[in-house]
N, C-alpha and C positions, 0 to 999 in steps of 0.2 A: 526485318527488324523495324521497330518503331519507339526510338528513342524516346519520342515528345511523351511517351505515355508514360515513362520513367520518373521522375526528379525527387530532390531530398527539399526537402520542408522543413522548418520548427516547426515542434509540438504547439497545440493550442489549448488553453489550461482551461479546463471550466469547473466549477463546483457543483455538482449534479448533487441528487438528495441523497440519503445515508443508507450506507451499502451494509456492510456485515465487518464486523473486525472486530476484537475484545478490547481491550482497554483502553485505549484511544477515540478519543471521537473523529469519528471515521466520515464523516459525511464528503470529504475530500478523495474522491476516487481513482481524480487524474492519475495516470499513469506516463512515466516519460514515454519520449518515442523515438524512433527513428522511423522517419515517414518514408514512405517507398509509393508514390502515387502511383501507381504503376498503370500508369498514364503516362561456570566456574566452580570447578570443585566446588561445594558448599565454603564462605564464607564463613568463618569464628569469629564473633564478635565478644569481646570481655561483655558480660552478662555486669558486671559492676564499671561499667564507662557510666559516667554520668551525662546523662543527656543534656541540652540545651535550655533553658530556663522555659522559653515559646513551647518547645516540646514538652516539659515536665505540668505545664498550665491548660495545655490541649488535653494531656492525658488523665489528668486530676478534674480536668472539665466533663471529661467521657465517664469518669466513675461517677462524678456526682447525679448525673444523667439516669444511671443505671444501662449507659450501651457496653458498659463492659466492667470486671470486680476482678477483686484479687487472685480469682481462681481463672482469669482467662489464662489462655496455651500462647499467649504471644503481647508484645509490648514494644511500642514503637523506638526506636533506638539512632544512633549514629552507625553509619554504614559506610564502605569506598563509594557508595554511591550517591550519598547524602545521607535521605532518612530514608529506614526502611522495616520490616517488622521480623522483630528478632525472637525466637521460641525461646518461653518460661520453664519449657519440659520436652522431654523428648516428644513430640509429634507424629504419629503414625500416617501412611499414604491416607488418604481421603478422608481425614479429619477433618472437623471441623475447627476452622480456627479464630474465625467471626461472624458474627452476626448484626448486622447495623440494620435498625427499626427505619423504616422508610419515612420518619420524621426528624430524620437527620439524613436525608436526602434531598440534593441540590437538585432540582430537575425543571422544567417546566410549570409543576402543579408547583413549586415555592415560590417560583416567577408570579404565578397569575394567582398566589394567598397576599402578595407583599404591594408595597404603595404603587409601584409602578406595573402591576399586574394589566389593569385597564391598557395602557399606552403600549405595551409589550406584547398584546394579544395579536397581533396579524404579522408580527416576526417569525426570520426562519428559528426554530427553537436554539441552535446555538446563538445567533445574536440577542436573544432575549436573556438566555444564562450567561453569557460574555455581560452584558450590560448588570445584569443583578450583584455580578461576582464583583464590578468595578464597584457600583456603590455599594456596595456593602463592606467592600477594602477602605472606600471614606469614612463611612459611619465608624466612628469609635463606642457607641454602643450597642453595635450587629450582636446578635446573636450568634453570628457566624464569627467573632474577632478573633479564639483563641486558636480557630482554621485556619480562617485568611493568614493570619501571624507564622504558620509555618511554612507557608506556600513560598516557591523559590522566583526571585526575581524574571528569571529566565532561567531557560535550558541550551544546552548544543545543537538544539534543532538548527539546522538550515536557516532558516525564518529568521533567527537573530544573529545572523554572522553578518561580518561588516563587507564592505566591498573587497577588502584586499583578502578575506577568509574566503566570498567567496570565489574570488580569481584562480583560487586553486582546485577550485572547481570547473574550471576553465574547459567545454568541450561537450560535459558531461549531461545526460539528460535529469539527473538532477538538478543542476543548474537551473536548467529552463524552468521544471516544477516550480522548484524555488520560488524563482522571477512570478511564476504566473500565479502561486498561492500568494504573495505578497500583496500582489494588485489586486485579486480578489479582496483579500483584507481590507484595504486602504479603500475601494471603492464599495466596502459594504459599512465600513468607517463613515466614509463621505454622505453615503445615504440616508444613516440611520444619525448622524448628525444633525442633520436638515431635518429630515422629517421627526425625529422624537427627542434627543436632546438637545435642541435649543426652540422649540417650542415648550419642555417643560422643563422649564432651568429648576423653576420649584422642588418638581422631587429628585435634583442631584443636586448631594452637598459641596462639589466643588466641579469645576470646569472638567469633561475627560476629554483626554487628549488619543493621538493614533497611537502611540507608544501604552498608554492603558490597553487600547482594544487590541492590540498586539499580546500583550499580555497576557489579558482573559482568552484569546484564542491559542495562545501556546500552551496555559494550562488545561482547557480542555481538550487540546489536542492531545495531550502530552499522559493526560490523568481520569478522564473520561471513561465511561464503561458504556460500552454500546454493546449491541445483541442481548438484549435483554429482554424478556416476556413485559410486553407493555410498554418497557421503555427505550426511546429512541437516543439519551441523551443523559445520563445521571452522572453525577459528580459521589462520590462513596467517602468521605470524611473518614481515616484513619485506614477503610481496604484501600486507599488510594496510594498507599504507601508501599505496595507488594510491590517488588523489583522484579524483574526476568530474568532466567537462568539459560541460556544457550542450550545445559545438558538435560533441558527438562523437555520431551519430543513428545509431550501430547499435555491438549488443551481440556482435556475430559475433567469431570468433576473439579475441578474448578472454583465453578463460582454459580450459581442458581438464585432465580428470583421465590419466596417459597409463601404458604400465608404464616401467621405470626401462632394462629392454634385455629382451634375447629369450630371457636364464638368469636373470632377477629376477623373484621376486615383489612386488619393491618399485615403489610407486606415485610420482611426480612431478606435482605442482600446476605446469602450467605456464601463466604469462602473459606474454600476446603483449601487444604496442600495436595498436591497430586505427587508428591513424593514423602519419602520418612523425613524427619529432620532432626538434629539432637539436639539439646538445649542448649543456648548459646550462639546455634547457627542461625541464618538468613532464612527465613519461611519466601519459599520464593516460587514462582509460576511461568508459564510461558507465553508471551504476551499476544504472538502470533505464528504461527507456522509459516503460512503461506507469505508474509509480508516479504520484499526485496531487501538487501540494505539501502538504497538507496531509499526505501518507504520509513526505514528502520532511523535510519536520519533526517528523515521530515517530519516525522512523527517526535521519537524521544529523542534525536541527539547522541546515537551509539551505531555502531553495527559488532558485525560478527564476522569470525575470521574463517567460517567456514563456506566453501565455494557455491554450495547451494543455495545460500542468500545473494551470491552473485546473478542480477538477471538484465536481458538487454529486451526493450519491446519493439516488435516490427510492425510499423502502422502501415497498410497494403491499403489502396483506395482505387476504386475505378472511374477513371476519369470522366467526367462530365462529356468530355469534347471524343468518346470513344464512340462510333459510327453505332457498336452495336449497347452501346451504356444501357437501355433498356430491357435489353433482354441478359446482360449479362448481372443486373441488380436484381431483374427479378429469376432469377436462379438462386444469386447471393441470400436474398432472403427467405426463397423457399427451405432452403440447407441451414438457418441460422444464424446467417450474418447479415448483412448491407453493405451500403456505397463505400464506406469506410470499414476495415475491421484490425482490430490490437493483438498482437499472439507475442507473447509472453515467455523468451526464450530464456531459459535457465540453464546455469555452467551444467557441467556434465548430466544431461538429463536429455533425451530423445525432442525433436522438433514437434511441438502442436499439432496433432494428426490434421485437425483442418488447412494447416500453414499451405502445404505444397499445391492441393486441390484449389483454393483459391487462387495461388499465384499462379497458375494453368490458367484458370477460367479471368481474369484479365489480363493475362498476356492473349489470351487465343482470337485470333485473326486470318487474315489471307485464307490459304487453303483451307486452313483448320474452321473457321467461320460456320460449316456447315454443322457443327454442332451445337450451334444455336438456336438450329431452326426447332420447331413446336414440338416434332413428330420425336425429338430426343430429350425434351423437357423430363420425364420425368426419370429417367435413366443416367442424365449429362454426369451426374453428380459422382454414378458409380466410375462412369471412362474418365473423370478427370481426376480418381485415386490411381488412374496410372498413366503412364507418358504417353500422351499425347502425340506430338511429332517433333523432330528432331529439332527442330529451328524452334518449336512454343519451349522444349526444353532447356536449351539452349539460353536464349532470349533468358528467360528467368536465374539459370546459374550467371550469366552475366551481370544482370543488375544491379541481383544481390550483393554482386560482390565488389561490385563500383560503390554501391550503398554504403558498404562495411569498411570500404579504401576512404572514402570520402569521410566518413566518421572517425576513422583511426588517425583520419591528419587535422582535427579539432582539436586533438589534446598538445598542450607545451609540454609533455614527458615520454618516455617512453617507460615500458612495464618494466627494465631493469633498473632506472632509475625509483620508480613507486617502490619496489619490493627493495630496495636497498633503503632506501628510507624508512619501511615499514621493521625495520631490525635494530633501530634507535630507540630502546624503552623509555627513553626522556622526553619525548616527538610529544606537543601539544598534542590533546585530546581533539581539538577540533581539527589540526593540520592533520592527524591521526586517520580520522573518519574521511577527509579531503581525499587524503594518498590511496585509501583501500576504495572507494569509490571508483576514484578512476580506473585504481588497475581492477578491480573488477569487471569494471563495463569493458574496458577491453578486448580483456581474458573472450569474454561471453562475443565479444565481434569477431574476435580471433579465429575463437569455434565456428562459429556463424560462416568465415568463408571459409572456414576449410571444408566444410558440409560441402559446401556447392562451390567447390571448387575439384572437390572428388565428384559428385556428381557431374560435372561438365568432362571430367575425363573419364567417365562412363560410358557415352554418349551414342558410342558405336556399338555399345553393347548391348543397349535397351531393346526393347521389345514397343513399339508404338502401337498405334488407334488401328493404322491401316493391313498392318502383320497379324494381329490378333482377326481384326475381324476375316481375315482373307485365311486363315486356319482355321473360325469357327466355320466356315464354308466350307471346308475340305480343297479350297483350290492352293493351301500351301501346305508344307508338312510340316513337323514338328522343326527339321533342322532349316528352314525356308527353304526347301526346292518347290518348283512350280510342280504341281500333281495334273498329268496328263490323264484323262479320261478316253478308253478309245469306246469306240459303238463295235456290235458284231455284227 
């Protein structure tokens, strides 16, 4: 055994550049961790609620435009959810149900058409659309005012919960996310403070403060459409308004970037409904499949009550100070991964087929060592999809499952108290998402040792390196007797 190569870590949060997700801007990939160094039913909305005055001025703004007339399939509305876009008419699966001209698109190319275009040019493109979005929320005669005007102060994301919100979050690898998108924020705040607004006080009309660039980063986070042909970062003025539907399981047809006709070079965001809808109801989409709730609450400020949004990640790393760390990274990389790797365990769903062969290939040591050596490099990959020796097996079902002890006594509740909470239909929205959080991550560690906690009681039952190889030899049999050869 070799403990030292074992221990539990914090996650460490970074902002990498912009991965894949829909409606969100996504450019934040972090995933929480557990580090293992091993070292609605369609909604009915009254079709005559009258809307909000900001909203009736936003919509009366879009018809004057010509981005939408009296014949569009849909019309922005009051929702449980706030604002969201309610069908004019019955709706068929993969209609169309808007179309916004790419010059009602907030993106980058608006950044670098507007006064502060020059100063914004060598920003990551969210901080230069964060900083647009803020002064143009000053300017009272933006082009953009009858937008900005219906944009929500904040959301239930994570990001804007107070210390004692997040305390009930207490354990959770949310949490940490949390903590580490905030500082990310705050210290791209501090940068882009220094380096371009207070060098050019001139083109902002008033002082922005971190609670603005908090702001601008929660609505693009929140309302952003990323994965898009060409763009990396669009804000969509009225499609931004589509809500998620839990019972909507595919992201197809959608949404498409398309040209405007066959003598334009103008572009069109069009969104379809990827289900029927009846007049009156929510036109609604599914915002992500693969996202966690845990992502689900960092993002918009919601999750879902179904288990397969529940996920726990196992960060596996091979340590530096490991005699053979060279040769066992460069294996790791030949197969796909490196020094560090994330696998992504989801409630009732089978373990990440890479999960186990990697946790083999840095536990393996002592005896086992020898399949390090060169002459097995390009083979190791196949012998470490199955057990090894009893002790590299071994070692591994233990860890884990110190790992998943050690994590389970993070949280202040236990999961009968979470789910007895979660039976209070009054329970604050955000204490709400707090409780299913935790007991979700759980749930998913729970699972996690029972796996390798049945495989440790396996153990005597396995078939290792040195059985197999000694039966492709013919010196053992099938049921392991030793095979005697006589001469004549």
């Amino acid at each position: 055994m070799a403990p030292s190569l074992f221990t539990l870590s914090s996650p460490s949060s970074t902002f990498p550049s912009s991965s894949t997700t829909l409606k969100p801007f996504s450019s934040f990939s972090t995933k929480p961790t557990l580090s293992i160094h091993f070292v609605k039913r369609p909604i009915s909305v009254s079709a005559t609620a009258d809307p909000p005055p900001q909203l009736q001025t936003f919509w009366q703004w879009l018809q004057d435009q010509g981005v939408v007339s009296a014949k569009s399939p849909v019309r922005p509305g009051m929702v449980p959810e706030g604002l969201g876009l309610i069908a004019k008419k019955n709706i068929s699966r993969n209609e169309v149900v808007l179309e916004i001209p790419n010059r009602f698109w907030i993106n980058q190319e608006a950044v670098a058409a507007s006064e502060i275009g020059t100063v914004c040019s060598g920003l990551k493109p969210w901080v230069s659309v964060a900083l647009f979005l803020i002064r143009e929320r000053f300017r009272q005669d933006s082009q953009w005012r009858v937008y900005l005007d219906i944009l929500p102060e904040l959301t239930d994301s994570t990001v804007f919960w107070s210390e004692e919100e997040l305390a009930e979050v207490q354990g959770t690898q949310l949490l940490s996310t949390t903590l580490g998108v905030k500082e990310y924020v705050q210290n791209e705040f501090l940068k882009v403070e220094e380096e371009i607004i207070l060098p050019n006080k001139q083109l902002f009309p008033a002082p922005i403060t971190s609670d603005d660039f908090f702001w601008a980063f929660g609505i693009l986070r929140s309302r952003a459409f990323s994965r898009l042909r060409g763009q990396n970062l669009v804000l969509i003025p009225l499609a931004d308004l589509i809500n998620h539907s839990p019972n909507i399981t595919t992201e197809d047809y959608a949404w498409e970037i398309k040209g405007a006709g066959l003598f334009s070079r103008d572009l069109l965001f069009s969104l379809r409904s990827p289900v029927s809808v009846k007049a009156g109801e929510q036109v609604l989409i599914q915002y992500d499949l693969d996202k966690s709730n845990a992502e689900l609450a960092l993002d918009y400020g919601f999750i879902e009550s179904k288990s397969e949004r529940n996920a726990y990640t196992l960060t596996l790393e091979i340590s530096e100070s490991d005699p053979f760390f060279g040769d066992k990274l460069d294996i790791a990389e030949t197969n796909g991964l490196g020094e560090t790797a994330y696998f992504d365990i989801v409630m009732g769903r089978p373990l990440p087929p890479a999960l186990i062969p990697y946790l083999r290939l840095v536990a393996l040591g002592g005896t086992d060592a020898f399949l390090l050596e060169s002459i097995f490099r390009n083979t190791i990959w196949g012998h470490l999809d199955l057990p090894v020796s009893r002790a590299n097996e071994e070692l591994i079902c233990r860890v884990i499952c110190d790992a998943c002890k050690s994590a389970l006594s993070g949280y202040h509740t236990a999961i009968e108290e979470d789910e007895k909470l979660m039976e209070d239909e009054n329970l604050d929205s955000r204490l709400k998402i707090a409780v299913g959080i935790r007991a979700g991550e759980k749930k998913v560690l729970q699972q996690i040792d029972e796996i390798f906690k049945g495989r440790e009681s396996e153990l005597d039952e396995l078939e290792y390196y040195q059985e197999r190889r000694l039966k492709d030899l013919g010196l053992v049999g099938e049921q392991g007797e030793i095979i005697f050869w006589e001469t004549n």
